[in-house]
N, CA, C and O atoms as a printed pandas DataFrame, in Angstrom:
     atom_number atom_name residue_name chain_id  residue_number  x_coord  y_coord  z_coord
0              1         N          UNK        A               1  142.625  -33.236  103.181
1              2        CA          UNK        A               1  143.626  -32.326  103.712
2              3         C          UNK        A               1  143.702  -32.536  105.227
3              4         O          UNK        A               1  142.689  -32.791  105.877
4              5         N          UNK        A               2  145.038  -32.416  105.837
5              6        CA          UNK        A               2  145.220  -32.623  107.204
6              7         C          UNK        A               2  145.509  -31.551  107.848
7              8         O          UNK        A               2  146.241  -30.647  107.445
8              9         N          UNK        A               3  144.851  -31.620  109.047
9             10        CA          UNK        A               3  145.488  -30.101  110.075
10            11         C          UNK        A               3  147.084  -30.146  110.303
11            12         O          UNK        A               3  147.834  -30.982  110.807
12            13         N          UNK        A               4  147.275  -28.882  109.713
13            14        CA          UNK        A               4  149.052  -28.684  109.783
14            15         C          UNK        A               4  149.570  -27.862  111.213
15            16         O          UNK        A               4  150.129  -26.804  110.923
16            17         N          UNK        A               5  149.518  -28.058  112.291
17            18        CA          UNK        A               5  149.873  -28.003  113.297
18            19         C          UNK        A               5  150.867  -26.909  113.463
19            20         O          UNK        A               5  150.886  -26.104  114.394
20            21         N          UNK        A               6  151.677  -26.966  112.477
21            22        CA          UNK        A               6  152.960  -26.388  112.474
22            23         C          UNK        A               6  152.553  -25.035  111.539
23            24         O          UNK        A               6  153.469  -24.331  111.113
24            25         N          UNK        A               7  151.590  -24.807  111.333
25            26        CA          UNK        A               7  150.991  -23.776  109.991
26            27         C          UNK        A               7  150.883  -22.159  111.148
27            28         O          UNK        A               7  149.953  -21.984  111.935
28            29         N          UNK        A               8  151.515  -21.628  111.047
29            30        CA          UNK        A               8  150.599  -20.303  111.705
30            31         C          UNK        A               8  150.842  -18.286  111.483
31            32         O          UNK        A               8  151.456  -17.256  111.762
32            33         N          UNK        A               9  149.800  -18.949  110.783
33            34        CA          UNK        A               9  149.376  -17.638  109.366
34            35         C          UNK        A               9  148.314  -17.503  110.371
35            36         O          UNK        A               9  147.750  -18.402  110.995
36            37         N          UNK        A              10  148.102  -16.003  110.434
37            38        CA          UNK        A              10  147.004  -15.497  111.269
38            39         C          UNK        A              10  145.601  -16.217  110.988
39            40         O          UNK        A              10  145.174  -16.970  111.863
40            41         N          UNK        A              11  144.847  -16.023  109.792
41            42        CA          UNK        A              11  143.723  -17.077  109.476
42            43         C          UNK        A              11  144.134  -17.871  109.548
43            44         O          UNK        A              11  143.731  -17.952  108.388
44            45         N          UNK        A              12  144.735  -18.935  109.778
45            46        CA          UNK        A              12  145.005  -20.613  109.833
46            47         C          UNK        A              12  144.424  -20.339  111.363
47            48         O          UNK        A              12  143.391  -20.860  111.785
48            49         N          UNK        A              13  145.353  -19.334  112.203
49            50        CA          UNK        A              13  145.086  -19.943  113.645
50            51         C          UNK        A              13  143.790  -19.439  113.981
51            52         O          UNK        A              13  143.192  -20.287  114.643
52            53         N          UNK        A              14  143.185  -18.516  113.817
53            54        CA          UNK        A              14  141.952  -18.108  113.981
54            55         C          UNK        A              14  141.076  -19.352  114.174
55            56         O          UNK        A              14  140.614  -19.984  115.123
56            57         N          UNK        A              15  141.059  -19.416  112.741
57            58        CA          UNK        A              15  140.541  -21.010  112.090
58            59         C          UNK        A              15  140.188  -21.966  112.635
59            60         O          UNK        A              15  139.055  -22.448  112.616
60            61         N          UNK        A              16  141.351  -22.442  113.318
61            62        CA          UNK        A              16  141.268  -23.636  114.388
62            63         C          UNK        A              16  140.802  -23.321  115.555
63            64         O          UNK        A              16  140.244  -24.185  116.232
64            65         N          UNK        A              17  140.963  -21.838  116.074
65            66        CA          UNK        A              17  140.263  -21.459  117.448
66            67         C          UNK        A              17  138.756  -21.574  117.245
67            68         O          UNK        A              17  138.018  -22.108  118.073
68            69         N          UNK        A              18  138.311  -21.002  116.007
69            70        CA          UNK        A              18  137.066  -21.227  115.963
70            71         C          UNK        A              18  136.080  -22.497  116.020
71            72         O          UNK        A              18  135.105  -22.670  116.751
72            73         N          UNK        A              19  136.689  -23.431  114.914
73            74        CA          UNK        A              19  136.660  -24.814  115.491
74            75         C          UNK        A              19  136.695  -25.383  117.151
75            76         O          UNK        A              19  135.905  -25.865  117.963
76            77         N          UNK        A              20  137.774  -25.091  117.097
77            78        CA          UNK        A              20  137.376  -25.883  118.899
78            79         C          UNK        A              20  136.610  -25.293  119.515
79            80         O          UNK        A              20  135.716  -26.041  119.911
80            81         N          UNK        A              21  136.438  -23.856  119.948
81            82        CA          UNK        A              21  135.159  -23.342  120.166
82            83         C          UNK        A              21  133.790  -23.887  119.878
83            84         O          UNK        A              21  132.884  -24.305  120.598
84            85         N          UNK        A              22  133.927  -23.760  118.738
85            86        CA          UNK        A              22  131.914  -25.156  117.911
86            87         C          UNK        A              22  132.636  -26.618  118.581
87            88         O          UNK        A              22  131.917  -27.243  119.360
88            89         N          UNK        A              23  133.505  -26.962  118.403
89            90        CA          UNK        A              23  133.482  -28.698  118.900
90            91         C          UNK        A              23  132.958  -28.518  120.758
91            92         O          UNK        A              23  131.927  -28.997  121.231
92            93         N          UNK        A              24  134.047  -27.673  121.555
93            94        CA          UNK        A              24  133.693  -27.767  122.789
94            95         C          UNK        A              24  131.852  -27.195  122.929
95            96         O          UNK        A              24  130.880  -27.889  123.226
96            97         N          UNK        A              25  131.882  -26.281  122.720
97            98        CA          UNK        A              25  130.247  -26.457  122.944
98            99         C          UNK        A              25  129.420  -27.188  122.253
99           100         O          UNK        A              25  128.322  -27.403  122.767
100          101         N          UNK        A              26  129.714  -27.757  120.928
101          102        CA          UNK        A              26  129.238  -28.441  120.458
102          103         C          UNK        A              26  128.886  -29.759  121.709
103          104         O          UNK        A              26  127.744  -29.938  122.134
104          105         N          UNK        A              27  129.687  -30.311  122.013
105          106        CA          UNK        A              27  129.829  -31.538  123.018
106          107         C          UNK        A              27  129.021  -31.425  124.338
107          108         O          UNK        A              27  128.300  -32.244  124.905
108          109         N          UNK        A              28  129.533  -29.553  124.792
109          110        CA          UNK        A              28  128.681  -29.755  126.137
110          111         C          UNK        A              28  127.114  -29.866  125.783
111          112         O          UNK        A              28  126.372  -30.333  126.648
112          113         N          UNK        A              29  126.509  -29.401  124.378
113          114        CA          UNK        A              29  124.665  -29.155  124.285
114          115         C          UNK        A              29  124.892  -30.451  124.221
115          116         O          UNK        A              29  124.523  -31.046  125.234
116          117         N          UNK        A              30  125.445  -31.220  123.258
117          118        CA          UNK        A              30  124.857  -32.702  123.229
118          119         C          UNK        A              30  124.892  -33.424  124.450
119          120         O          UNK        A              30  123.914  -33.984  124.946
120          121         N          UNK        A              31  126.071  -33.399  124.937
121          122        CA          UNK        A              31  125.683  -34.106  126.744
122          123         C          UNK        A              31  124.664  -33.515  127.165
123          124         O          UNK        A              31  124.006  -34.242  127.909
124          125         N          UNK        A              32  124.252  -32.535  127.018
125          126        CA          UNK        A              32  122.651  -31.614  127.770
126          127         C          UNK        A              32  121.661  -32.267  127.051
127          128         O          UNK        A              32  120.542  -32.204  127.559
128          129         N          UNK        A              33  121.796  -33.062  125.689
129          130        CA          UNK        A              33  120.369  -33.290  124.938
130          131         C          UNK        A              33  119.860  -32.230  124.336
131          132         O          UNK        A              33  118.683  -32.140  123.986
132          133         N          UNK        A              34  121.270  -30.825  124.089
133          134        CA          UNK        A              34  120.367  -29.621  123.029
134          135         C          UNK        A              34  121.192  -29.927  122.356
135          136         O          UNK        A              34  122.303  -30.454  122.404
136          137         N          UNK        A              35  119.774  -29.091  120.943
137          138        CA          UNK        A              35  120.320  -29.550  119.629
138          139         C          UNK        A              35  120.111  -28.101  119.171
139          140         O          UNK        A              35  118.963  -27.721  118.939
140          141         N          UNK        A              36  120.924  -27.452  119.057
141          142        CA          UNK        A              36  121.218  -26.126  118.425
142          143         C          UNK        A              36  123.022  -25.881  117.593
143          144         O          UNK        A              36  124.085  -26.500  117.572
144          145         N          UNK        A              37  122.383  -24.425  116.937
145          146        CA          UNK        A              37  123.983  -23.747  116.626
146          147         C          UNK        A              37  124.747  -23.263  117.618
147          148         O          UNK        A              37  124.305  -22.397  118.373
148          149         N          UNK        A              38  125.852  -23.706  117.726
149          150        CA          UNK        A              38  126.236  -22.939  118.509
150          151         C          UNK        A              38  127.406  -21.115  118.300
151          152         O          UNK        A              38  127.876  -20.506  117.339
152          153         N          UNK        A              39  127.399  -20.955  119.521
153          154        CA          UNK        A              39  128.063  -19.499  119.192
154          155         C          UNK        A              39  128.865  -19.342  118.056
155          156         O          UNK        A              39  128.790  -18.494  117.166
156          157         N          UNK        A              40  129.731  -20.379  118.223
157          158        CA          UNK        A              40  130.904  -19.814  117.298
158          159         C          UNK        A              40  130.284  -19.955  115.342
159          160         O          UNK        A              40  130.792  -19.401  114.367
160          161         N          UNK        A              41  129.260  -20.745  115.380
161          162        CA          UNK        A              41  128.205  -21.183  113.955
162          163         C          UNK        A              41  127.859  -19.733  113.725
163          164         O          UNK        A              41  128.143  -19.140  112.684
164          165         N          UNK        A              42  127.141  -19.117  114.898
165          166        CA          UNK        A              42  126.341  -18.309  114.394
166          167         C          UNK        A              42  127.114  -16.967  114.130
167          168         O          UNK        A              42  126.528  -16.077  113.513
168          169         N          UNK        A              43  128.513  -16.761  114.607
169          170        CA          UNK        A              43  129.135  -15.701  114.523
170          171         C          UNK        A              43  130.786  -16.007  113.824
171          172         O          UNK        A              43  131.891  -15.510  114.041
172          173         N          UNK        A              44  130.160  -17.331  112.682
173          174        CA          UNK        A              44  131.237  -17.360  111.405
174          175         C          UNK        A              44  131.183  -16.066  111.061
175          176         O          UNK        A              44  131.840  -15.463  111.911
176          177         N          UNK        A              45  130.751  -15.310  110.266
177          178        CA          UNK        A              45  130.393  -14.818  109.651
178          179         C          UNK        A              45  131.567  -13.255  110.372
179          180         O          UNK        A              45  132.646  -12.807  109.985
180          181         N          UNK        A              46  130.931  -12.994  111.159
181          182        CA          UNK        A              46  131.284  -11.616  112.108
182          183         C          UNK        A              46  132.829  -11.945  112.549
183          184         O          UNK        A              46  133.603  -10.990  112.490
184          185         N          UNK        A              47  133.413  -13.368  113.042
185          186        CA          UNK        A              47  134.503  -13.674  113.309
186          187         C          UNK        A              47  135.339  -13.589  112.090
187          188         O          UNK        A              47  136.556  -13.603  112.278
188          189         N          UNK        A              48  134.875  -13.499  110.792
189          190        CA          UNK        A              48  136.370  -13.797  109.610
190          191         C          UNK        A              48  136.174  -12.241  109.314
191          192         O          UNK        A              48  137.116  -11.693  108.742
192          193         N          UNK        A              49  134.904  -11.357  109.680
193          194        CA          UNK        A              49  135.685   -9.540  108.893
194          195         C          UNK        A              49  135.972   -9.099  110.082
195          196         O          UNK        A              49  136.494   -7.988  109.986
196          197         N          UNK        A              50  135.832   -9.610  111.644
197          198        CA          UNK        A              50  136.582   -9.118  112.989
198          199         C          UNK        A              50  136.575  -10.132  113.297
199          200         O          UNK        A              50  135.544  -10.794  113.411
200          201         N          UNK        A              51  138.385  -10.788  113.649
201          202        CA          UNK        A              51  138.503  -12.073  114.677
202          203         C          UNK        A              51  138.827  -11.744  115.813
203          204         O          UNK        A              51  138.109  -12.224  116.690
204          205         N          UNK        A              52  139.762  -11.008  116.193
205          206        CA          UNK        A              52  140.000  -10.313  117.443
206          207         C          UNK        A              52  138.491  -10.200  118.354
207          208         O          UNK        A              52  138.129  -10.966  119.247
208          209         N          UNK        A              53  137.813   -9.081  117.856
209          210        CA          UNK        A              53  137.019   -8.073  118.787
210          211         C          UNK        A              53  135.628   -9.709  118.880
211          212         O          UNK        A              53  134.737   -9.795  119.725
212          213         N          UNK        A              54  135.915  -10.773  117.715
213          214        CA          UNK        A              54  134.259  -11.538  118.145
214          215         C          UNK        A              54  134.730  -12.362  118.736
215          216         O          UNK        A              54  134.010  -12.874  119.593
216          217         N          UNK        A              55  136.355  -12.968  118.553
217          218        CA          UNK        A              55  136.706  -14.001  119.393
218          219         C          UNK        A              55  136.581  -13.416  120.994
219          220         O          UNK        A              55  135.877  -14.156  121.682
220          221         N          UNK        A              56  137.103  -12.284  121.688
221          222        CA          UNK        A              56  136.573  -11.875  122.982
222          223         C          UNK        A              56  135.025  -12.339  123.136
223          224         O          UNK        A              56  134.787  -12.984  124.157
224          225         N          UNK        A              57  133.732  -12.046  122.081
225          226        CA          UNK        A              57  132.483  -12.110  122.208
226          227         C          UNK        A              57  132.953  -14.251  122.776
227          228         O          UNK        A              57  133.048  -14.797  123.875
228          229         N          UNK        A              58  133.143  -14.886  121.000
229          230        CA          UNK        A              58  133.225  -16.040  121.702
230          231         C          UNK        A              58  133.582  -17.107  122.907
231          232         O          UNK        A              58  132.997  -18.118  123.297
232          233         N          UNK        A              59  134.910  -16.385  123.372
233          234        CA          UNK        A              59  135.897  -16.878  124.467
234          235         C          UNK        A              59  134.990  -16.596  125.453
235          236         O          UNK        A              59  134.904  -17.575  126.194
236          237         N          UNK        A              60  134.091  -15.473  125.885
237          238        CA          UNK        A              60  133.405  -15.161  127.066
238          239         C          UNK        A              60  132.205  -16.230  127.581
239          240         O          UNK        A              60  131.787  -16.605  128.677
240          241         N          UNK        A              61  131.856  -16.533  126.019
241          242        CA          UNK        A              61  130.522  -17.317  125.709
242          243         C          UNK        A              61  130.367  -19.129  126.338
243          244         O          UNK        A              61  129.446  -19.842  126.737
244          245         N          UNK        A              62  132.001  -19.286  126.101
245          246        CA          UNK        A              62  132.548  -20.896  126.042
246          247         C          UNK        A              62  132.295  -20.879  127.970
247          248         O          UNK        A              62  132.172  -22.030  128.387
248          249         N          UNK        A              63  132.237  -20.134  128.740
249          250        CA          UNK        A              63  132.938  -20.195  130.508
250          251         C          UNK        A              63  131.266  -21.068  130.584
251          252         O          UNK        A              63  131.576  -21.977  131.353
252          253         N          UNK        A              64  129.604  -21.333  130.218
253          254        CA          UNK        A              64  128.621  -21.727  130.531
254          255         C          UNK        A              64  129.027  -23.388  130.220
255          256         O          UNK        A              64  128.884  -24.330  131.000
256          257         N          UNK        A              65  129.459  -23.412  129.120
257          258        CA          UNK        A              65  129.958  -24.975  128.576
258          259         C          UNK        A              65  131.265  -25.693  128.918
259          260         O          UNK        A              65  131.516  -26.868  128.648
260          261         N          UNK        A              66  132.235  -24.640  129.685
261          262        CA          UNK        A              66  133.538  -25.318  130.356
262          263         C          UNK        A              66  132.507  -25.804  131.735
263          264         O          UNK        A              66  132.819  -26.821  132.356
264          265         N          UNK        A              67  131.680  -25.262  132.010
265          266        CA          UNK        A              67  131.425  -25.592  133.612
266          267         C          UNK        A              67  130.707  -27.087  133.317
267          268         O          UNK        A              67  130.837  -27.977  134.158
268          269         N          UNK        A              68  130.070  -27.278  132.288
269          270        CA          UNK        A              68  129.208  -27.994  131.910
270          271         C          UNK        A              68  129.645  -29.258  131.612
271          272         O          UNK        A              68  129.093  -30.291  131.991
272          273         N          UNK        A              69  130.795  -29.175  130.822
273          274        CA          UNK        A              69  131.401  -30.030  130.542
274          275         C          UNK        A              69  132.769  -30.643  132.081
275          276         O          UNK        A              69  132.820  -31.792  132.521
276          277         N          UNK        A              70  133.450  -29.739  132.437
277          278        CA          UNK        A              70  134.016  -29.991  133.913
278          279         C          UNK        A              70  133.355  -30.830  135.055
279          280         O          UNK        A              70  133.798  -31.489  135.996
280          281         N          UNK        A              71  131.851  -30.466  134.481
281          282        CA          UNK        A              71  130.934  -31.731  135.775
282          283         C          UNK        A              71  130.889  -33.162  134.934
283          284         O          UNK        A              71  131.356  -34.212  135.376
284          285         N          UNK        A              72  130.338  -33.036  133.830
285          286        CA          UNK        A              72  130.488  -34.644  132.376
286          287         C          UNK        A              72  131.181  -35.239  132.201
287          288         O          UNK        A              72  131.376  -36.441  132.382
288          289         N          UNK        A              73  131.773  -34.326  131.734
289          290        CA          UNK        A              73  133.481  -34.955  131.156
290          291         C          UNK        A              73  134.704  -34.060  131.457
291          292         O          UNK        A              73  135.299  -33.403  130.603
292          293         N          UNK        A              74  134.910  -34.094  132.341
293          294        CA          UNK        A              74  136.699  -33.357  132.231
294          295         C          UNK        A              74  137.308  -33.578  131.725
295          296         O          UNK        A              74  137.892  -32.654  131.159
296          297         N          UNK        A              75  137.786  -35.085  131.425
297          298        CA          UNK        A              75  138.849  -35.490  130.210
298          299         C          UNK        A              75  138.476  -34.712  128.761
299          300         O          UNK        A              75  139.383  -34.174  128.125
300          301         N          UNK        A              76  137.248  -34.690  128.338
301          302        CA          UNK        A              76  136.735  -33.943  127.502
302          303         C          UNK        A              76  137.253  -32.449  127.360
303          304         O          UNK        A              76  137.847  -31.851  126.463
304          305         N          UNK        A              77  136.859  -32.153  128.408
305          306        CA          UNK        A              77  136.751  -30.151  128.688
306          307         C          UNK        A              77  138.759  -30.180  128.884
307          308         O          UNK        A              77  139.390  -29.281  128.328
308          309         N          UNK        A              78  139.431  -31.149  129.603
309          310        CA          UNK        A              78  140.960  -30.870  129.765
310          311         C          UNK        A              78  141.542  -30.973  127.917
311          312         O          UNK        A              78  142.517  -30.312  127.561
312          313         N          UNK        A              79  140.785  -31.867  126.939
313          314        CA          UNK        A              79  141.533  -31.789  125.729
314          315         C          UNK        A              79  141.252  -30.706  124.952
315          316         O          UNK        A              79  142.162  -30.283  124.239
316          317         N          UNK        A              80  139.892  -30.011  124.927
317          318        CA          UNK        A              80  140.121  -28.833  124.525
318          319         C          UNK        A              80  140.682  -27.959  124.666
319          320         O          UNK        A              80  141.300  -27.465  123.723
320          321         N          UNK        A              81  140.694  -27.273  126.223
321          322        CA          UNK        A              81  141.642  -26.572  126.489
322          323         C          UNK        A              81  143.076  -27.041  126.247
323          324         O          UNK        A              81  143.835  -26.083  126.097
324          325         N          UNK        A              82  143.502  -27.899  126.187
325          326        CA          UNK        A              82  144.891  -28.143  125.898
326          327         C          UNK        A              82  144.981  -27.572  124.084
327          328         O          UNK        A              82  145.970  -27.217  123.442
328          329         N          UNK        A              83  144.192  -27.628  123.856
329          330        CA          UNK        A              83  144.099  -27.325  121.919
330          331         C          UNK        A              83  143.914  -26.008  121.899
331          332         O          UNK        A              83  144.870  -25.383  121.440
332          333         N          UNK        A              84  142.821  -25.261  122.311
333          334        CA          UNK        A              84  143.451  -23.905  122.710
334          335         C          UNK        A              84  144.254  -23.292  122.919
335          336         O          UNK        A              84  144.566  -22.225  122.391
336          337         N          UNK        A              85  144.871  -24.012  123.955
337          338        CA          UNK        A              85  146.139  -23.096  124.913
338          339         C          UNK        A              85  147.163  -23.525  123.195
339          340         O          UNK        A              85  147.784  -22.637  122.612
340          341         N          UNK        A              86  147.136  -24.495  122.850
341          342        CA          UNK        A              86  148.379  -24.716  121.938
342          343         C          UNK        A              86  148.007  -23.894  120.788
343          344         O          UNK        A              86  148.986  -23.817  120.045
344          345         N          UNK        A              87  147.275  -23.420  120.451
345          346        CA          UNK        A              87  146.804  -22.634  119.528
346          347         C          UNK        A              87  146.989  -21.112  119.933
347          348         O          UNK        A              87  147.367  -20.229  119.163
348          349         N          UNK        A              88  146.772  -21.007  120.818
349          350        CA          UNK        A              88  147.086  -19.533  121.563
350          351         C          UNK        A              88  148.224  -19.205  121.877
351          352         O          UNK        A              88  148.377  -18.230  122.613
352          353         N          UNK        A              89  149.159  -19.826  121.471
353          354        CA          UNK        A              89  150.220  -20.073  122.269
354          355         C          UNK        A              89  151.431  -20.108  120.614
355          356         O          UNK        A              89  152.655  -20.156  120.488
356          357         N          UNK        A              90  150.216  -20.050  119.578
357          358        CA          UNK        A              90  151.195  -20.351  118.240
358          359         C          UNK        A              90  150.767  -18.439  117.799
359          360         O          UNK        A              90  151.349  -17.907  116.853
360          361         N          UNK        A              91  150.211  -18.024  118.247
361          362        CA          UNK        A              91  150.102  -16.963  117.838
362          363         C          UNK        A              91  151.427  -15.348  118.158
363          364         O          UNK        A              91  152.000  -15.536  119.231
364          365         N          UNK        A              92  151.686  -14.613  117.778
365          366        CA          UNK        A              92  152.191  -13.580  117.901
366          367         C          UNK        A              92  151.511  -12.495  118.536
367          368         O          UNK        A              92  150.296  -12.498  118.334
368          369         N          UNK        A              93  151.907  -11.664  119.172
369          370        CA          UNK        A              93  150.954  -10.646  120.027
370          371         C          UNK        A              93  150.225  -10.139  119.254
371          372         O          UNK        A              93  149.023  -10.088  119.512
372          373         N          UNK        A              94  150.859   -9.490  117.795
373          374        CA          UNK        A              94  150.335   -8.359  117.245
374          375         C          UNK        A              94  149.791   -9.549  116.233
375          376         O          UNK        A              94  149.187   -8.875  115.399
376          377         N          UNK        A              95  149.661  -10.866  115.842
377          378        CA          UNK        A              95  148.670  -11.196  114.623
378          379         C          UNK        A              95  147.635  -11.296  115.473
379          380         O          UNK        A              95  146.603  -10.897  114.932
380          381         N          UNK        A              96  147.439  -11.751  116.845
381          382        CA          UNK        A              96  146.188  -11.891  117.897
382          383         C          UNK        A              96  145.446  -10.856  118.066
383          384         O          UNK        A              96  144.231  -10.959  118.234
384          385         N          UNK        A              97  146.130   -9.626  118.043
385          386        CA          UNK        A              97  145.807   -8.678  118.498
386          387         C          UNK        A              97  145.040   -7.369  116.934
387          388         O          UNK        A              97  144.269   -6.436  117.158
388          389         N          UNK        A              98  145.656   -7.817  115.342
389          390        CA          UNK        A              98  145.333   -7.690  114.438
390          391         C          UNK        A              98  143.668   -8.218  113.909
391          392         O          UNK        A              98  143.390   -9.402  113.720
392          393         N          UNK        A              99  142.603   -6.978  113.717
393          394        CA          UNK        A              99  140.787   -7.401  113.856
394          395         C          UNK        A              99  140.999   -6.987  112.479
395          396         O          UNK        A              99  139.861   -7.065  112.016
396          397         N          UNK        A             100  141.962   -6.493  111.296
397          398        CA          UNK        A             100  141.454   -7.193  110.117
398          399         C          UNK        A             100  140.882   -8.474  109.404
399          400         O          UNK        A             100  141.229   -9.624  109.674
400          401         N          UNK        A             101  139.926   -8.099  108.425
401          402        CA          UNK        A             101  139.142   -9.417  108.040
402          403         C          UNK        A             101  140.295  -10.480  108.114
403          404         O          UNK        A             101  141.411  -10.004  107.904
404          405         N          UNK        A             102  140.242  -11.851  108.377
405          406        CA          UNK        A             102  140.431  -12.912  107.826
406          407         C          UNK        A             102  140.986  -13.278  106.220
407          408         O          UNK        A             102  140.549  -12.595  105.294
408          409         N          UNK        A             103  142.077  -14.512  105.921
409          410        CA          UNK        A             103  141.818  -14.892  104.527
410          411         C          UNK        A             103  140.599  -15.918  104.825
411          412         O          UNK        A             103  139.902  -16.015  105.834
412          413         N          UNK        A             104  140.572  -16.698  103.533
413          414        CA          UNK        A             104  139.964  -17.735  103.385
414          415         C          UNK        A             104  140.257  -19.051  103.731
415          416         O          UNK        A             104  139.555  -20.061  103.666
416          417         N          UNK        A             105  141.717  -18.839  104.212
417          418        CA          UNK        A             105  142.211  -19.938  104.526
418          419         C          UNK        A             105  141.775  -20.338  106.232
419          420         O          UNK        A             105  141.699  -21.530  106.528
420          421         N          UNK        A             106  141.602  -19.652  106.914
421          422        CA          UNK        A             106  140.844  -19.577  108.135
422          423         C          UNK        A             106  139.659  -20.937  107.856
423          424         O          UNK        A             106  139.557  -21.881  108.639
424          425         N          UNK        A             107  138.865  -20.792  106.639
425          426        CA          UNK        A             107  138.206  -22.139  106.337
426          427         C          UNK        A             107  138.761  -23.130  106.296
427          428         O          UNK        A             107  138.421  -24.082  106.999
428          429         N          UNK        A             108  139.900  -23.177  105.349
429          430        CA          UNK        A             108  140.785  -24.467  105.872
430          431         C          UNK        A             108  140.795  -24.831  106.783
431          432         O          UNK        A             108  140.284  -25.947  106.881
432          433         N          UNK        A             109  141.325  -24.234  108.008
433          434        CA          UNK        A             109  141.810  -23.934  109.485
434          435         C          UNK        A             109  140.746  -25.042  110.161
435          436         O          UNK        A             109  140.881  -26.160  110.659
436          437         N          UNK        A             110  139.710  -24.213  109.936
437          438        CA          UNK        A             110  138.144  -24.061  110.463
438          439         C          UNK        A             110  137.866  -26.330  110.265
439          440         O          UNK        A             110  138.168  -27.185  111.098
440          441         N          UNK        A             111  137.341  -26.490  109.120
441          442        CA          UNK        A             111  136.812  -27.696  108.414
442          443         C          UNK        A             111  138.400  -28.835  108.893
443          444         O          UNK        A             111  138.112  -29.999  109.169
444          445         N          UNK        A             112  139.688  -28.504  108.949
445          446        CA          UNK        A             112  140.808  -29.024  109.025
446          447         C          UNK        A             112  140.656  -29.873  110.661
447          448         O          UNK        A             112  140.748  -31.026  111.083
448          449         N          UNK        A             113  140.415  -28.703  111.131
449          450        CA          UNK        A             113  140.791  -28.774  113.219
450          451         C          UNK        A             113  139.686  -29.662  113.264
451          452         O          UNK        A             113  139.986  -30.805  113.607
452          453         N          UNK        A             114  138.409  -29.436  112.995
453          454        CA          UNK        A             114  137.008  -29.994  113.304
454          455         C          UNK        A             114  137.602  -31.541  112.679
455          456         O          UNK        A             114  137.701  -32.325  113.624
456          457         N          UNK        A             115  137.859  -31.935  111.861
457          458        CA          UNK        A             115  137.830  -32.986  111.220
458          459         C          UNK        A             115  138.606  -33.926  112.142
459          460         O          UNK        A             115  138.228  -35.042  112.499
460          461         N          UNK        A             116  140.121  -33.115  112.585
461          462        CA          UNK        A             116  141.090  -33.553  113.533
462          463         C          UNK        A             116  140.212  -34.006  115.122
463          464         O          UNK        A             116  140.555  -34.993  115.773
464          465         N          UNK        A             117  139.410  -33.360  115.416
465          466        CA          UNK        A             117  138.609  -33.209  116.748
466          467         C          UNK        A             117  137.587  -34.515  116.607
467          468         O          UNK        A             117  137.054  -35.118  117.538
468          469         N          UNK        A             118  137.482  -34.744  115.396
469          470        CA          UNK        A             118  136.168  -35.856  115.372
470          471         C          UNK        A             118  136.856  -36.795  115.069
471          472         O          UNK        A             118  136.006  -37.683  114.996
472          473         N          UNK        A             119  138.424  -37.556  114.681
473          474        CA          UNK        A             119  139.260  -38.250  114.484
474          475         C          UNK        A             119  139.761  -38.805  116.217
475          476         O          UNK        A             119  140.413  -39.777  116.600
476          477         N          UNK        A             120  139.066  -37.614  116.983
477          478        CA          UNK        A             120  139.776  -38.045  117.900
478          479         C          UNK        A             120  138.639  -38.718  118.683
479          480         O          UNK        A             120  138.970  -39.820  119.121
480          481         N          UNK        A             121  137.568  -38.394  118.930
481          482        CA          UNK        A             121  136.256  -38.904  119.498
482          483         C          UNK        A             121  136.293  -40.429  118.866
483          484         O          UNK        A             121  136.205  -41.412  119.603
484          485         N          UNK        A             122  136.428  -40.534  117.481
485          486        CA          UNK        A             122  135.898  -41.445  117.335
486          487         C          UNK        A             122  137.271  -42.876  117.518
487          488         O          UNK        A             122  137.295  -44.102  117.411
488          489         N          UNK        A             123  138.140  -41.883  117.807
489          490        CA          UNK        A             123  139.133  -43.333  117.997
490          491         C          UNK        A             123  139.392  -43.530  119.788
491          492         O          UNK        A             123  140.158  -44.343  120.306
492          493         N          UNK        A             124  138.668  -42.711  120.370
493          494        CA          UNK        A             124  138.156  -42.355  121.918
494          495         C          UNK        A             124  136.728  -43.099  122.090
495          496         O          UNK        A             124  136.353  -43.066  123.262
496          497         N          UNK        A             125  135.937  -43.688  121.307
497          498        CA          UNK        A             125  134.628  -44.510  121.124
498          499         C          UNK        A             125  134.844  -45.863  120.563
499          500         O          UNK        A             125  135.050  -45.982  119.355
500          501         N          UNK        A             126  134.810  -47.019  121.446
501          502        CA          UNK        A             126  134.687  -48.217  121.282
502          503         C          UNK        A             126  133.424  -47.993  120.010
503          504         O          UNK        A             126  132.484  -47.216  120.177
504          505         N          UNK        A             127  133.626  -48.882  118.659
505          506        CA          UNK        A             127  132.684  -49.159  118.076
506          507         C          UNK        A             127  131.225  -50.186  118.589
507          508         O          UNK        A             127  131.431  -51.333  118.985
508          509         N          UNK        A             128  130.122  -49.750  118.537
509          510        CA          UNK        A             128  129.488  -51.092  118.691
510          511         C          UNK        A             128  128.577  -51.888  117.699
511          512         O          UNK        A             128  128.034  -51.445  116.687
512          513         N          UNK        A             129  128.541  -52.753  118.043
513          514        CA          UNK        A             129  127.375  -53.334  116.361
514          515         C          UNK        A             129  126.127  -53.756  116.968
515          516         O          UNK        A             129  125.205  -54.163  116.263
């Protein structure tokens, strides 16, 4: 299944916010050499029965790993935010602003964006043998 770009059903976009959230910090621990969960992993769970009120928790969380990544890689830290903002930007006031649970399709969303994000690294990475 491919990320549908053009899709935006409140869980779809959630979905993908959450994703780039785990990819961008995902990226800044590994440039650091940590190997942990990160925020948005550990607060699946709390983000699909409140997305609103945990995405504020998450969005606050990401400002240690924009800085982190802004000194590493900027090209890095500038494509996420560009995926954000376009994601934020597909939303409606009141579905953003709506902290009922999540569907399930938010997983879609979720496994869809990530897949799209690692499609892009790896065609951004010379292979080597």
């Amino acid at each position: 299944m491919a990320l549908e770009r053009d899709r935006t059903t409140r869980s779809y976009l959630y979905g993908r916010l959450l994703a780039i959230a785990d990819h961008l910090e995902g990226a800044a621990l590994s440039k650091a050499g940590e190997s942990r969960d990160t925020n948005a992993a550990r607060f699946m769970q709390r983000f699909s029965d409140a997305p609103y009120t945990t995405w504020l928790v998450i969005e606050k969380s990401l400002d240690p790993y924009r800085r982190r990544l802004q000194a590493s890689a900027p090209g890095l830290l500038h494509r996420f935010s560009k995926e954000l903002e376009e994601v934020m930007n597909a939303f409606s006031s009141d579905q953003f602003t709506d902290n009922r649970k999540l569907e399930g399709e938010f997983l879609l969303a979720y496994h869809c964006q990530r897949s799209a994000l690692w499609e892009k690294v790896s065609e951004e990475t010379p292979a080597t043998v």
